[in-house]
Every structure is written in structure tokens, then in C-alpha cells.
NUSE-267193 format. One record per residue (C-alpha): residue number from 1; residue in one letter; x, y, z. Coordinates in nm, 3 decimals, padded with zeros to 5 digits, always signed. Layout:
- NUM;a;X;Y;Z
...
END
This chain:
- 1;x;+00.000;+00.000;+00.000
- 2;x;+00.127;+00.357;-00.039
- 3;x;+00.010;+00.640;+00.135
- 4;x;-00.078;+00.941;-00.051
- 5;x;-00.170;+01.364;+00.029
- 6;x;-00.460;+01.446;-00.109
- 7;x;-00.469;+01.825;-00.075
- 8;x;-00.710;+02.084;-00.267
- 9;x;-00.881;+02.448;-00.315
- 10;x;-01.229;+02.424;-00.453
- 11;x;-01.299;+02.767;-00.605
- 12;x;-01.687;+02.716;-00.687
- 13;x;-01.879;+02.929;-00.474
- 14;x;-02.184;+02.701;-00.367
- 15;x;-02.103;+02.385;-00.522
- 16;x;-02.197;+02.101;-00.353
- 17;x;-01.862;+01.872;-00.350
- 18;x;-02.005;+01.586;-00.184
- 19;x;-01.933;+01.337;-00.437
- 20;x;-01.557;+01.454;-00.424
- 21;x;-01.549;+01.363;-00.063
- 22;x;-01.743;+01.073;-00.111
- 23;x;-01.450;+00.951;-00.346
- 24;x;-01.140;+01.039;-00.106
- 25;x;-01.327;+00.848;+00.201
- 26;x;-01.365;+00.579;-00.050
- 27;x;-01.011;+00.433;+00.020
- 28;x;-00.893;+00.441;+00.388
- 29;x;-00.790;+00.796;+00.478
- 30;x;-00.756;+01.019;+00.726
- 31;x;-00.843;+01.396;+00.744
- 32;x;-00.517;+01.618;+00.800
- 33;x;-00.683;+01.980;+00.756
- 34;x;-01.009;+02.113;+00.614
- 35;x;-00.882;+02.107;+00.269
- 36;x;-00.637;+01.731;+00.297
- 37;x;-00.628;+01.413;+00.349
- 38;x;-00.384;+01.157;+00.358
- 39;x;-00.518;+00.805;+00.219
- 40;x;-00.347;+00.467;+00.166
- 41;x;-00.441;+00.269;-00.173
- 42;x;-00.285;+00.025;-00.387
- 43;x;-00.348;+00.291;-00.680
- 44;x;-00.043;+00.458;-00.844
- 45;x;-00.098;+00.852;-00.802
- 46;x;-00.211;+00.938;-01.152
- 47;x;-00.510;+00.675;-01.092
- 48;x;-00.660;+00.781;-00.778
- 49;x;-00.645;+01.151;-00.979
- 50;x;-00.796;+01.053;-01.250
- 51;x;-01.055;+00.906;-01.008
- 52;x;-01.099;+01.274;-00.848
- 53;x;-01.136;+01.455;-01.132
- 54;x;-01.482;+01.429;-01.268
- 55;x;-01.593;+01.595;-00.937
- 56;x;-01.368;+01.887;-01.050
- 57;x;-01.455;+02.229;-01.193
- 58;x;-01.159;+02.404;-01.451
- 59;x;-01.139;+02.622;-01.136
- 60;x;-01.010;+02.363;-00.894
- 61;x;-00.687;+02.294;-00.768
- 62;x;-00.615;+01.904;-00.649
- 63;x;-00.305;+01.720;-00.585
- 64;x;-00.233;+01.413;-00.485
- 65;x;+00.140;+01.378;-00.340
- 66;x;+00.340;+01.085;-00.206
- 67;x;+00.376;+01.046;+00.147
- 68;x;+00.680;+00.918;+00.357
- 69;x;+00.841;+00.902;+00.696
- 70;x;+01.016;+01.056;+00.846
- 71;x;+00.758;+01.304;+00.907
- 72;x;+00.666;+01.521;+01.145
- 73;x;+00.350;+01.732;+01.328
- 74;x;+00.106;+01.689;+01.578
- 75;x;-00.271;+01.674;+01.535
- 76;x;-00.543;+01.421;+01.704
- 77;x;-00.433;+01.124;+01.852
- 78;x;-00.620;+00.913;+01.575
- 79;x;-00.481;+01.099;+01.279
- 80;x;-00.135;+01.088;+01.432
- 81;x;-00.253;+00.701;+01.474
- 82;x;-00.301;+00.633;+01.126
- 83;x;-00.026;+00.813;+00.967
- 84;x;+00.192;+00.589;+01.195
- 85;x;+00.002;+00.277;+01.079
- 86;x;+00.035;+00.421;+00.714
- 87;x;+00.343;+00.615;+00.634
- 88;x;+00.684;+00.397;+00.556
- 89;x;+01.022;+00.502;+00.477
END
């Protein structure tokens, strides 16, 4: 499995995003800030992208970044749980 940062802007004033959401918390993730999430997939980045992008406007900024240890930061216990569960070197 590899972990990945899924991090974004949505620019559409009163779009309704659920189904973008919906998507992320369809593979195991955890939420690192109102606008990122970190998930873990068997998916190669440019697949779980492609997977994101239908729920995107032109507008929309999303990126979806590899994720390692060593890392560092401090946030709830759980989050801080998964990422050690989820994040190799």
C-alpha cells in the first residue's frame, strides 16, 4: 500500500462537493486539515487523480502527493494514529 496527500482548493462558490469527498473516504484515509487528506491505496498517483477529477470544476486545484516518513507534526491522537500505521520510509 502507499500512502498518498490528497490536498485541494475548490474555487466554486456554492457547489456542492459531496461526491468529491465521497471519493477520497472511498479508500482508507484520514483527514489532515479542512482542505487534505492523507489516504493509503494500492493505486499509483495518476489513478486515484484521475478518479478525483470528474468531481472537479476548470477552477479547482487538487493534488495528490506521495507520502513518507520521516515526518513530522502533531494533530489528534487518531490521525497521528493512522499516519503511523500508514506512512513507511
Amino acid at each position: 500500500m502507499t500512502t498518498f496527500l490528497i490536498t485541494y482548493d475548490l474555487n466554486k462558490p456554492g457547489k456542492d462537493y459531496t461526491d468529491l469527498l465521497k471519493k477520497i473516504k472511498s479508500y482508507a484515509w484520514a483527514r489532515l486539515s479542512e482542505s487534505s487528506y492523507a489516504i493509503s491505496t494500492t493505486s499509483d498517483p495518476q489513478t486515484v487523480y484521475d478518479g478525483l477529477k470528474p468531481f472537479l470544476d476548470p477552477n479547482d486545484n487538487l493534488y495528490v502527493i506521495s507520502l513518507r516518513k520521516p515526518y513530522t507534526g502533531f494533530g489528534p491522537k487518531d490521525v497521528n494514529d493512522w499516519l503511523e500505521r500508514n506512512l513507511t520510509f
